[in-house]
VOLO-221825 format. One record per residue (C-alpha): residue number from 1; residue in one letter; x negated, z negated, y negated. Coordinates in Angstrom, 2 decimals, always signed. Example, Ala and Ser with C-alpha at 12.3 -4.5 7.8 and 13.67 -1.06 7.14 Angstrom:
<pts>
PT  seq  type  u  w  v
PT  1  A  -12.30  -7.80  +4.50;
PT  2  S  -13.67  -7.14  +1.06;
</pts>
This chain:
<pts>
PT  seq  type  u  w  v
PT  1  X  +0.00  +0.00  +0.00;
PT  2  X  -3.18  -1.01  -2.30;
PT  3  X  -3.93  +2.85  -2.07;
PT  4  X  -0.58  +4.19  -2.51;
PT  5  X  -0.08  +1.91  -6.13;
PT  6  X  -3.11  +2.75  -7.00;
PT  7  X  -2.30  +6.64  -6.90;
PT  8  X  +1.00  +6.39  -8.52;
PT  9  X  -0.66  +4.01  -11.80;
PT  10  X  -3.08  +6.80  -11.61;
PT  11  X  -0.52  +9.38  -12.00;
PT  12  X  +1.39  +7.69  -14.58;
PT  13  X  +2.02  +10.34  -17.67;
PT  14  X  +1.02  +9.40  -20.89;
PT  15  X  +4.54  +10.10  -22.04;
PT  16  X  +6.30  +6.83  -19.82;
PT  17  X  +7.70  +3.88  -21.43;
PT  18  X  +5.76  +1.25  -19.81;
PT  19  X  +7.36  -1.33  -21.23;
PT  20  X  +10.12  -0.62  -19.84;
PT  21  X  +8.41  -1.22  -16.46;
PT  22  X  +7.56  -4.54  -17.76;
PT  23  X  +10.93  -5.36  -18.53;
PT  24  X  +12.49  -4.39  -15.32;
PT  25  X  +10.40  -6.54  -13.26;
PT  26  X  +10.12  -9.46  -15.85;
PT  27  X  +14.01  -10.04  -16.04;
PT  28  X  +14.31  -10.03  -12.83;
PT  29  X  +11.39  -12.46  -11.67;
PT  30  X  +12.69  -14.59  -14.80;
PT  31  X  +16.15  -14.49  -12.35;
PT  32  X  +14.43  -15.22  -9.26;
PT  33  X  +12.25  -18.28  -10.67;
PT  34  X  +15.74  -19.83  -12.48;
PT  35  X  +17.36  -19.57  -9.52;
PT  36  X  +14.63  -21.08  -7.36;
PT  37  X  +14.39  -24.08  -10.14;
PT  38  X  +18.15  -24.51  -10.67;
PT  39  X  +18.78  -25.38  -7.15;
PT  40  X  +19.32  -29.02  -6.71;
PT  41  X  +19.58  -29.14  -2.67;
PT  42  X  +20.48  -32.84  -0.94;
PT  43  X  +20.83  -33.95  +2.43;
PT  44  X  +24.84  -33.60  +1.14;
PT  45  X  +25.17  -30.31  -0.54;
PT  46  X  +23.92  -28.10  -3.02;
PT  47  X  +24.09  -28.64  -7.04;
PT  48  X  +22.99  -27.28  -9.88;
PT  49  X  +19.93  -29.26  -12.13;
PT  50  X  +21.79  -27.85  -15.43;
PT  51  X  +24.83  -30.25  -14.58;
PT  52  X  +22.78  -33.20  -13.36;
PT  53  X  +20.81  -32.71  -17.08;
PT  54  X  +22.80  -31.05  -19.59;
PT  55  X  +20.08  -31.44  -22.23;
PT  56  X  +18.35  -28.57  -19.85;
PT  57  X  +20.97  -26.30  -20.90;
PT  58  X  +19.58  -24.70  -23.70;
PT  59  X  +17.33  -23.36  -21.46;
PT  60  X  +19.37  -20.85  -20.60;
PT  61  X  +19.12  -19.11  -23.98;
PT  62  X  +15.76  -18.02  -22.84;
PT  63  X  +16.41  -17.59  -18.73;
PT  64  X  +19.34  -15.80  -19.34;
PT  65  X  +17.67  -12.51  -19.05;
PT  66  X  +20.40  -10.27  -16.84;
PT  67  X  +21.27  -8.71  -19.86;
PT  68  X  +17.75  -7.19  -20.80;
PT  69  X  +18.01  -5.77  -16.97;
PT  70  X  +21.24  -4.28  -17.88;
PT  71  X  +19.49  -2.70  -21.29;
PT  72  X  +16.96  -1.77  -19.24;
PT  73  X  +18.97  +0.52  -16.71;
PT  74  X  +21.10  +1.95  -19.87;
PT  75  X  +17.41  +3.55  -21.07;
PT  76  X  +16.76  +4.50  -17.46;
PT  77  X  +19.99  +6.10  -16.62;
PT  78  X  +20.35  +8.07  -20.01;
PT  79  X  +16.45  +9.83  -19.27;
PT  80  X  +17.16  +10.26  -15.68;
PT  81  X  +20.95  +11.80  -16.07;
PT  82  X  +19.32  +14.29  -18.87;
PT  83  X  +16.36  +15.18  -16.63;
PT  84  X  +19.38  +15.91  -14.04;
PT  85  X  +21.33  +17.89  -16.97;
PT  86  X  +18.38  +20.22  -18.00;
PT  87  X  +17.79  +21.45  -14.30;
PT  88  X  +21.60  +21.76  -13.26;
PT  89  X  +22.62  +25.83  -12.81;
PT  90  X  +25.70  +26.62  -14.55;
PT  91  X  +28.59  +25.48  -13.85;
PT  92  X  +27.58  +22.37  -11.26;
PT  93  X  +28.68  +19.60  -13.18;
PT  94  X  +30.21  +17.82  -10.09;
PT  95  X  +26.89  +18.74  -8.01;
PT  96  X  +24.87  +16.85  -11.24;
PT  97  X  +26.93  +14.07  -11.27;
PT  98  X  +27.28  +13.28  -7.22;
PT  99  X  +23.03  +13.78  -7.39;
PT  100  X  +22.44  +11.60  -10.30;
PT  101  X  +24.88  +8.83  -8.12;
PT  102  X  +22.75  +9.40  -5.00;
PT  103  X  +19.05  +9.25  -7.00;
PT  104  X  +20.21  +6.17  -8.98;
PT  105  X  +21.86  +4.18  -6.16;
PT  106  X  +19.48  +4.80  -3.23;
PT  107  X  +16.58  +2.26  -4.32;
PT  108  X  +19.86  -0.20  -5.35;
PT  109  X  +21.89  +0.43  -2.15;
PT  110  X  +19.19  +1.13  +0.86;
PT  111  X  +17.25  -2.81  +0.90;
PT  112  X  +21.28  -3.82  +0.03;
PT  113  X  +22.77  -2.06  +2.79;
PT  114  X  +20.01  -3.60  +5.23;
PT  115  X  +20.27  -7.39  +3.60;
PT  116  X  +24.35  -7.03  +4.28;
PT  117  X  +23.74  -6.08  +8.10;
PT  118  X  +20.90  -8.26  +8.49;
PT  119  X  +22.73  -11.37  +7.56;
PT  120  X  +25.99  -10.15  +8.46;
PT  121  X  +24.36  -10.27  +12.36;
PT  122  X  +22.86  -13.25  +11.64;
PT  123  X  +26.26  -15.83  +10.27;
PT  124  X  +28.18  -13.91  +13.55;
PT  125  X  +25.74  -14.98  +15.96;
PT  126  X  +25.33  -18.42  +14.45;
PT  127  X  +29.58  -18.57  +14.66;
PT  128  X  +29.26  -17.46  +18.07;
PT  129  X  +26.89  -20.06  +18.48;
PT  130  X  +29.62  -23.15  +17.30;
PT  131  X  +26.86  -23.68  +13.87;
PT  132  X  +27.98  -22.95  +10.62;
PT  133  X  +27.95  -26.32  +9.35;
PT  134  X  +25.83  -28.65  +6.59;
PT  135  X  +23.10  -26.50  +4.88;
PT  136  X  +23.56  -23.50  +7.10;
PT  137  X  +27.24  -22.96  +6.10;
PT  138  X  +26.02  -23.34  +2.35;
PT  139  X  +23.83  -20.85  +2.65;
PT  140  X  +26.45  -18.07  +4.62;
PT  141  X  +28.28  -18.52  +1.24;
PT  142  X  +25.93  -18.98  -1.07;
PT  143  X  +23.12  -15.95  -0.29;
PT  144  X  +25.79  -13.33  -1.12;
PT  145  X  +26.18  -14.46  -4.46;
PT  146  X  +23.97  -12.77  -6.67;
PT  147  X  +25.43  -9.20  -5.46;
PT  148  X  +27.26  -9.79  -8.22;
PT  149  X  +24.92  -8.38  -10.20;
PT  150  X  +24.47  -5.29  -7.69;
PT  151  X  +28.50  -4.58  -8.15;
PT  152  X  +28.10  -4.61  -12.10;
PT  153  X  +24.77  -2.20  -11.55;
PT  154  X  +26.92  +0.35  -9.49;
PT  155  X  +29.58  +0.65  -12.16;
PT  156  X  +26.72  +1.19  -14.91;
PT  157  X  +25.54  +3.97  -13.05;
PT  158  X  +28.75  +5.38  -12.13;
PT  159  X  +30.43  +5.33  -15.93;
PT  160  X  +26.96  +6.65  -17.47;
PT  161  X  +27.79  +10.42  -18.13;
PT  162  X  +31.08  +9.44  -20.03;
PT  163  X  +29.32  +6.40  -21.52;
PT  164  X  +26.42  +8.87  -22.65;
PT  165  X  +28.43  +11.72  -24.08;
PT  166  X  +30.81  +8.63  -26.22;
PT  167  X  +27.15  +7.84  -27.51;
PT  168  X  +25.60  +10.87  -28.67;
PT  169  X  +28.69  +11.47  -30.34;
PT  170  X  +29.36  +8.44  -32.28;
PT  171  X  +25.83  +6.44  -31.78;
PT  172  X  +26.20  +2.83  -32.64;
PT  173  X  +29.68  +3.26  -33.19;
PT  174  X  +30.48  +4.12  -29.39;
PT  175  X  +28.29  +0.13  -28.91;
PT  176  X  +31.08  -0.94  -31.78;
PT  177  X  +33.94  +0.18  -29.96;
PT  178  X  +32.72  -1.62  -26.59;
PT  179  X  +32.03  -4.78  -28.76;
PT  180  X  +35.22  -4.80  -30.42;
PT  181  X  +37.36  -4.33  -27.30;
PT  182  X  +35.27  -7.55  -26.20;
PT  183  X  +35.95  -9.34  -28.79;
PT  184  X  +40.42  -8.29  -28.18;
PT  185  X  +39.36  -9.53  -24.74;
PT  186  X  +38.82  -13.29  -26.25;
PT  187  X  +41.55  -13.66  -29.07;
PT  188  X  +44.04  -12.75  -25.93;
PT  189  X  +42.56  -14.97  -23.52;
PT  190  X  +42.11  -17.95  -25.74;
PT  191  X  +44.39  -17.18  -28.50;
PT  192  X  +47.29  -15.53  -26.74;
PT  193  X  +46.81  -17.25  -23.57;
PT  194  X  +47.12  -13.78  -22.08;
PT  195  X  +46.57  -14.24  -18.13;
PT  196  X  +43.62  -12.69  -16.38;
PT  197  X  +42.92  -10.34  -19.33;
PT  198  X  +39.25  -12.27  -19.43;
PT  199  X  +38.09  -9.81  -16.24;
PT  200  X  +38.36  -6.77  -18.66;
PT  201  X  +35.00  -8.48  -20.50;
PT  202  X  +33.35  -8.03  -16.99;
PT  203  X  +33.28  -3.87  -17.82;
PT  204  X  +33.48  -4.25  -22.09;
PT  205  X  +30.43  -6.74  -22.21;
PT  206  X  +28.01  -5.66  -19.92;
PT  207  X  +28.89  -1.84  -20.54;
PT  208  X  +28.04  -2.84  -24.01;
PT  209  X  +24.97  -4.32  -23.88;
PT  210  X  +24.29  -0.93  -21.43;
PT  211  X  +24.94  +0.92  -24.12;
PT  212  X  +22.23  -0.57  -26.14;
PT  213  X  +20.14  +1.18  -23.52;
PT  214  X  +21.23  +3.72  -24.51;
PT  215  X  +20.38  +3.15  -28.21;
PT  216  X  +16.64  +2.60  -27.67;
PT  217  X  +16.48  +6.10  -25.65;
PT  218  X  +17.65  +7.61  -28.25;
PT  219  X  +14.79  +5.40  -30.78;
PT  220  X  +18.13  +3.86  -32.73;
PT  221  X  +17.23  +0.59  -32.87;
PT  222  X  +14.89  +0.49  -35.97;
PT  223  X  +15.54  -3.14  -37.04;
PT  224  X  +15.11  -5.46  -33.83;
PT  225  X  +14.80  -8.45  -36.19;
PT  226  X  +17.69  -7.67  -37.62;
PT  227  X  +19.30  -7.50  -34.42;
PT  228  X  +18.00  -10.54  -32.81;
PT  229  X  +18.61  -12.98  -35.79;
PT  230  X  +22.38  -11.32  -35.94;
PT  231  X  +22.88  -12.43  -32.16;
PT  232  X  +21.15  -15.75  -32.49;
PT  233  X  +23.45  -16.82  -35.32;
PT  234  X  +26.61  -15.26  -33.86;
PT  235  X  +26.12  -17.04  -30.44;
PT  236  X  +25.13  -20.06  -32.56;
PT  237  X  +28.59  -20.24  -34.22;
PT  238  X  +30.61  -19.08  -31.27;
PT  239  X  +29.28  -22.22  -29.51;
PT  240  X  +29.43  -24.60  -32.07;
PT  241  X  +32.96  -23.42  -33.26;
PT  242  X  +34.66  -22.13  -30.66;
PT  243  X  +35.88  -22.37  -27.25;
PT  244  X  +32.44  -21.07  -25.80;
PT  245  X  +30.37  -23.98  -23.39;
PT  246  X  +26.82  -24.10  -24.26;
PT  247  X  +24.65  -22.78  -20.94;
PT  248  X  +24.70  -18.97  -20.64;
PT  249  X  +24.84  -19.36  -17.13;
PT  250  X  +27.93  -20.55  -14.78;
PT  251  X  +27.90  -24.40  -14.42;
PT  252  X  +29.93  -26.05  -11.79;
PT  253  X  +33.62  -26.84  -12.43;
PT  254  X  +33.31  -25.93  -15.82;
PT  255  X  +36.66  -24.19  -17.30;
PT  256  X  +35.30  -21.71  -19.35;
PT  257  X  +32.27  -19.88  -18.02;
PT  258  X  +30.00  -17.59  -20.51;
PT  259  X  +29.02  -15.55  -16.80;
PT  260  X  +32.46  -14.92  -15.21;
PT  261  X  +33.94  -13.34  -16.87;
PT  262  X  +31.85  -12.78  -19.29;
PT  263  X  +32.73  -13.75  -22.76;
PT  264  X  +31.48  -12.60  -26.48;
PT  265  X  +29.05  -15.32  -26.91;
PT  266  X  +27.19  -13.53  -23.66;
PT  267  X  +27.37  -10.31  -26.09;
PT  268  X  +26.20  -12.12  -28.76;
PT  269  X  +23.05  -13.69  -26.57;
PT  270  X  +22.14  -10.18  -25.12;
PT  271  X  +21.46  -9.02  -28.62;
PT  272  X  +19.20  -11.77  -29.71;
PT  273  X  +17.60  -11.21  -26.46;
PT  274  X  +17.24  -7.24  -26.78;
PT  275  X  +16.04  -7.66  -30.08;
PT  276  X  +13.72  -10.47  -29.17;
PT  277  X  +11.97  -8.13  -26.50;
PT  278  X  +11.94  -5.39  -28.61;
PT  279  X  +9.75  -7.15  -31.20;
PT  280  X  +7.17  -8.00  -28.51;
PT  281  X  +7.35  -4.07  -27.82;
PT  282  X  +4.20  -2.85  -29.29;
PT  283  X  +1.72  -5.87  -28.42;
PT  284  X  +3.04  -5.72  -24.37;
PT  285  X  +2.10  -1.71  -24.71;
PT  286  X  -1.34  -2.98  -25.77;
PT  287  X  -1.04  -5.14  -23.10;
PT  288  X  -0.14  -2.45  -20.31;
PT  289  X  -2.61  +0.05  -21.11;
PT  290  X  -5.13  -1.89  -19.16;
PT  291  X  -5.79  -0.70  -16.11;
PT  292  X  -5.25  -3.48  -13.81;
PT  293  X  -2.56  -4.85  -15.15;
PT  294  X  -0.11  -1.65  -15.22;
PT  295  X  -1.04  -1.51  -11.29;
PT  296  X  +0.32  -5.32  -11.06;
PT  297  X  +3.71  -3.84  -12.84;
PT  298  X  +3.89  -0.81  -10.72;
PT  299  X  +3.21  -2.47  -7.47;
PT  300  X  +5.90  -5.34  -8.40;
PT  301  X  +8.38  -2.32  -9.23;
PT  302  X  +8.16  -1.11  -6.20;
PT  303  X  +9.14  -4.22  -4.32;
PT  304  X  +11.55  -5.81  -6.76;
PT  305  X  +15.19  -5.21  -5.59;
PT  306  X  +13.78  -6.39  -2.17;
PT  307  X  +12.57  -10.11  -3.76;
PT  308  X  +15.50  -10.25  -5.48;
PT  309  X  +18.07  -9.92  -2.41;
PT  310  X  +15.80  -11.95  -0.59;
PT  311  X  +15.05  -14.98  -2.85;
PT  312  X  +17.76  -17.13  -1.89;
PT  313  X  +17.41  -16.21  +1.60;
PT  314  X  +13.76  -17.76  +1.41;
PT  315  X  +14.98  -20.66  -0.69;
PT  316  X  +17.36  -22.11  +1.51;
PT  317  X  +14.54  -21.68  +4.32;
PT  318  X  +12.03  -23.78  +2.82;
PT  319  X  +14.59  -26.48  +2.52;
PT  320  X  +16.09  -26.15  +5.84;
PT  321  X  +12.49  -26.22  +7.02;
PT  322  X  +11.57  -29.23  +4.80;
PT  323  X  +15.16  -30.89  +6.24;
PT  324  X  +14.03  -29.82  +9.89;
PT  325  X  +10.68  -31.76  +9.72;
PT  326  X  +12.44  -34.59  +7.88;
PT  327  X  +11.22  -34.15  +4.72;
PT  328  X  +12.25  -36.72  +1.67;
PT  329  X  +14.22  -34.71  -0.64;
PT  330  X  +14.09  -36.77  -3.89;
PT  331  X  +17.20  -36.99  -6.00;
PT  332  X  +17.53  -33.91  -8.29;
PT  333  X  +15.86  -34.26  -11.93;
PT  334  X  +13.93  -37.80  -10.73;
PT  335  X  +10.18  -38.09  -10.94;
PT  336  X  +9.31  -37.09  -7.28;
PT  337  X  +12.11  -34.19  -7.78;
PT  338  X  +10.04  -32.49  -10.88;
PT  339  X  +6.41  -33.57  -8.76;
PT  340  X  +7.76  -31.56  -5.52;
PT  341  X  +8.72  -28.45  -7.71;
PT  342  X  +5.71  -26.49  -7.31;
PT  343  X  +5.47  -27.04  -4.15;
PT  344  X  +9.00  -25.48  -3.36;
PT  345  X  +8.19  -22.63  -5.69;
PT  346  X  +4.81  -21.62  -4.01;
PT  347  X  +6.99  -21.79  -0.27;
PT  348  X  +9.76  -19.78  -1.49;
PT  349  X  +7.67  -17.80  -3.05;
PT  350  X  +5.53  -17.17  -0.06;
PT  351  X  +8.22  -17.10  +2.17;
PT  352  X  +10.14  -14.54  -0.18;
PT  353  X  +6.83  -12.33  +0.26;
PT  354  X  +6.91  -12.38  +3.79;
PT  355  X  +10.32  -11.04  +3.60;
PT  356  X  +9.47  -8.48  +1.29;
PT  357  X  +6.39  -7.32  +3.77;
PT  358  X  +9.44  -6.92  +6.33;
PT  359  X  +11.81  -5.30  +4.42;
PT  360  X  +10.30  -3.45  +1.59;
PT  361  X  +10.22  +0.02  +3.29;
PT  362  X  +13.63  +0.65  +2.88;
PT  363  X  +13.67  +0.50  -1.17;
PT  364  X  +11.48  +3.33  -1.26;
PT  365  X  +14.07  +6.39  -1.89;
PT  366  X  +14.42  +8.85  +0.88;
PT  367  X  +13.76  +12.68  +0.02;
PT  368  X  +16.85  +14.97  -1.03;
PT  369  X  +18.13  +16.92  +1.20;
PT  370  X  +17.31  +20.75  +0.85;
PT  371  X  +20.21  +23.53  -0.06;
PT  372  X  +22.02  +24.37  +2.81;
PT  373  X  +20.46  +21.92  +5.19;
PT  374  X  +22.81  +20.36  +7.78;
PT  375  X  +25.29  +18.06  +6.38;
PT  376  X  +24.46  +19.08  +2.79;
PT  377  X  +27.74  +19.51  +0.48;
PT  378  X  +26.98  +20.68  -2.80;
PT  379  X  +30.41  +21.64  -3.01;
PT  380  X  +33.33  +21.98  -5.25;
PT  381  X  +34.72  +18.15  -5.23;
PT  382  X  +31.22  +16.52  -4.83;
PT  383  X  +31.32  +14.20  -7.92;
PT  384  X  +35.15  +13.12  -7.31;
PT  385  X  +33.60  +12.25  -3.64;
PT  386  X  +30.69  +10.00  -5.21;
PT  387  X  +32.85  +8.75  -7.88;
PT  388  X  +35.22  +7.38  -4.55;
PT  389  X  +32.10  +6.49  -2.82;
PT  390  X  +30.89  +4.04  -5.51;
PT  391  X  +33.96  +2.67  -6.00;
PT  392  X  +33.93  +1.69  -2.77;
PT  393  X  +30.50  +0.35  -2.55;
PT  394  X  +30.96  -1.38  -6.25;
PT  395  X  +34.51  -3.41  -4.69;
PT  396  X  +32.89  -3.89  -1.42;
PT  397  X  +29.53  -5.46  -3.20;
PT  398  X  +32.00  -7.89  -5.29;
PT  399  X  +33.51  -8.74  -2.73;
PT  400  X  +31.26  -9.62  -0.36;
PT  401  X  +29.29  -12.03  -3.45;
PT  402  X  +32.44  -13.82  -3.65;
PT  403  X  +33.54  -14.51  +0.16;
PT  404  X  +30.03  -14.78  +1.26;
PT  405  X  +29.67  -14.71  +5.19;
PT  406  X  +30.95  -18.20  +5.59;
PT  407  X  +34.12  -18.33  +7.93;
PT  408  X  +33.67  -15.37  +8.89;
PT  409  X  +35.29  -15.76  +12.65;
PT  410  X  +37.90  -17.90  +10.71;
PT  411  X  +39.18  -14.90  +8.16;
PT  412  X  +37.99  -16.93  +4.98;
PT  413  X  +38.86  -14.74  +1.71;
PT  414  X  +38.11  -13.96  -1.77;
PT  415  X  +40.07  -13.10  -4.47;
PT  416  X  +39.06  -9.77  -5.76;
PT  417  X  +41.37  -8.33  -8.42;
PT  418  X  +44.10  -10.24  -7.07;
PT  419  X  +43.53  -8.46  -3.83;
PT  420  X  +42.03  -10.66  -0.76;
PT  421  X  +38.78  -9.58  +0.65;
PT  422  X  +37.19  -10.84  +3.66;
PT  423  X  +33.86  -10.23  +4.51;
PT  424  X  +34.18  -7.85  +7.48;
PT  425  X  +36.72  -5.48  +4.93;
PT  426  X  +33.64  -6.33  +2.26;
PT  427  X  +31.11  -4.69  +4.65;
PT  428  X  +33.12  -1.97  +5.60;
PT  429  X  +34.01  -0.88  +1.98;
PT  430  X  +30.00  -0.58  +0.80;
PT  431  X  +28.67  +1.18  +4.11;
PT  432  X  +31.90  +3.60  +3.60;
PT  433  X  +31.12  +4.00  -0.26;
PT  434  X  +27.49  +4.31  +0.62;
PT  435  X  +28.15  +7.40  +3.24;
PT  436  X  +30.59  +9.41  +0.71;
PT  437  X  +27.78  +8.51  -2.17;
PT  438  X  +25.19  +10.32  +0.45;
PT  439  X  +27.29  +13.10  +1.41;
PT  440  X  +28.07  +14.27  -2.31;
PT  441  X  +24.63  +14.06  -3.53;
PT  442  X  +22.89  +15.69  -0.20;
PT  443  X  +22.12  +19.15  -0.67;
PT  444  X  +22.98  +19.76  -4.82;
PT  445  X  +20.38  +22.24  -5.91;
PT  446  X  +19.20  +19.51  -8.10;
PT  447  X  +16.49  +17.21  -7.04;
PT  448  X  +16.74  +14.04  -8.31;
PT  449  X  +13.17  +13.08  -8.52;
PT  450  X  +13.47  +9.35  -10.35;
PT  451  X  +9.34  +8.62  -10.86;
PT  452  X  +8.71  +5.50  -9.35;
PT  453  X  +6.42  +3.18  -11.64;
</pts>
């Protein structure tokens, strides 16, 4: 692998936007370590340190990074859908749309589709089995959860031609429109009293703060100062003033949750943070143009959807491991809690790396299929067929993050959309929308080529 990163640093053009590299790995490591730290495991269950000390909380204001990912992809996806657009033949707009799906999800969907069958074996066999119970039943329900994320990703990808054409028509007025509709979202829920209307913020805010991907393509955002201070003091106030709870992360039993659904003081806290980065944009180029330390960022590219599914997964083993050999595990937030934090980190982070040795081969994107090669569509109807497919996968992915793979002999469900989803329907609904997504994009005319960093 030392060989093969090595090459592709090497062949990096002078024209990339490292820093978005940077960015793409950093928000999600910045993920990875919160969760890792957050987790406040006993002999009894599983908490959360931010309730046990709420003066932690503002913490969050800096660890909150999923919205710089989400800023991130909006850059990627507008580059890699115009690439697409520039190479089509006439008149394949459904064969650019059903490759651009395919190119985008594979590196998403591949190491996703393996984690769901992986641990999908693994909770039936321990059900079989009779176990299920203490910290293994936790962790059947709990591993799924930050697919979340994955589901929210899909629909990015899937709304970015419409998203794109709203913005190089109207520019930052297409990111208004987005953030006003967010801001409707609020004065009905907590105004109005308007039921369930909060889980149209799940698609306003974070297509919003995609949008500002878009933006920075597109070299709009001139004034990242500007923007930062403007969603620094606008969270601020929302917090202070209004019905908005201080962590930018979900807290347990809370009633009002800035995560899910999201709410405009979320909005408000992925500006200050995508102006924030932004203003370290020039001295992390500097930074990157060393040698040795763009190989770190394009060898920790090419392995970073596979930490990420994994992380939990590698968590949970170090303290079922530590639980095994009978090791104390000090009350969460006491003195021989914060002394045994590294030493969790460095196992779940060693563990996490074992998993990605195991596992990492199937993030790296598979080649197109030629023209006219067996089972290639390219077809009349291929974008309404990928549009289906990652529907499916995008409902199937938030579903299974909400059920989890507890009960899964028993026929526990989750609400999704008022609809219950088990986890065996979950399952079935991404490996479906993952087949149509292949079939539609296999054989185009248009090779996707996304340069891996």
């Amino acid at each position: 692998m030392g060989s093969s990163v090595r090459e592709l640093a090497g062949a990096t053009p002078a024209t990339r936007d490292r820093y978005v590299d940077l960015l793409r790995v950093a928000s999600l490591g910045a993920v990875v370590l919160g969760h890792w730290l957050m987790a406040a495991v006993t002999p009894d269950g599983v908490g959360n340190l931010l309730a046990v000390v709420p003066a932690l909380q503002p913490l969050t204001w800096l660890l909150q990074v999923m919205p710089v990912f989400f800023f991130v992809g909006g850059f990627s996806h507008a580059l890699s859908y115009r690439s697409l657009l520039r190479k089509r033949p006439e008149g394949t707009a459904d064969s650019v749309y059903s490759a651009f799906l395919r190119a985008r999800l594979q590196r998403l969907l591949r190491p996703t589709t393996v984690f769901v069958l992986v641990w999908g074996a693994a909770a039936l066999l321990v059900q079989l089995l009779g176990g299920g119970g203490g910290l293994t039943g936790v962790t059947l329900r709990m591993v799924t959860q930050p697919l979340w994320f994955i589901g929210i990703y899909l629909a990015m990808v899937a709304f970015t031609p419409p998203l794109l054409k709203l913005h190089e028509r109207y520019g930052w007025g297409a990111f208004a429109g987005l953030a006003v509709a967010a801001v409707a979202v609020d004065v009905l829920r907590f105004a109005a009293g308007v039921p369930y209307v909060e889980f149209l913020n799940f698609a306003f805010v974070w297509l919003a703060v995609h949008q500002l991907g878009f933006l920075r393509a597109d070299g709009r955002i001139r004034r990242p100062a500007l923007l930062a201070g403007a969603g620094l003091v606008t969270a601020g106030a929302l917090v202070a003033f209004g019905p908005y709870p201080l962590s930018m992360v979900g807290m347990p039993g809370e009633k009002v949750s800035n995560m899910a659904p999201p709410t405009l003081a979320l909005l408000a806290h992925g500006l200050w943070l995508v102006g924030a980065v932004e203003l370290l944009r020039a001295p992390a180029a500097r930074l990157l143009e060393r040698p040795r330390v763009w190989r770190t960022v394009v060898a920790a590219n090419g392995v970073a959807m596979t930490a990420f599914l994994w992380h939990l997964t590698a968590m949970f083993g170090v303290y079922g491991a530590m639980l095994a050999l009978d090791v104390e595990l000090p009350a969460p937030a006491s003195a021989a809690w914060w002394a045994q934090v590294p030493l969790r980190i460095a196992l779940a982070a060693a563990l996490t790396a074992a998993l990605v040795a195991a596992f990492r081969t199937f993030e790296r994107p598979a080649a197109p299929t030629a023209p006219g090669a067996p089972g290639a569509s390219g077809t009349s109807g291929a974008g309404p067929l990928a549009a289906l497919g990652a529907t499916l996968c995008l409902l199937g992915v938030l579903g299974l993050s909400m059920v989890g793979f507890g009960g899964l002999l028993d026929g526990r469900t989750a609400l999704l959309i008022a609809i219950p989803v088990s986890a065996p329907a979950a399952v079935a609904m991404t490996l479906g929308g993952w087949l149509l997504v292949e079939r539609a994009g296999r054989g185009t005319g248009v090779r996707a080529g996304i340069q891996r960093p």
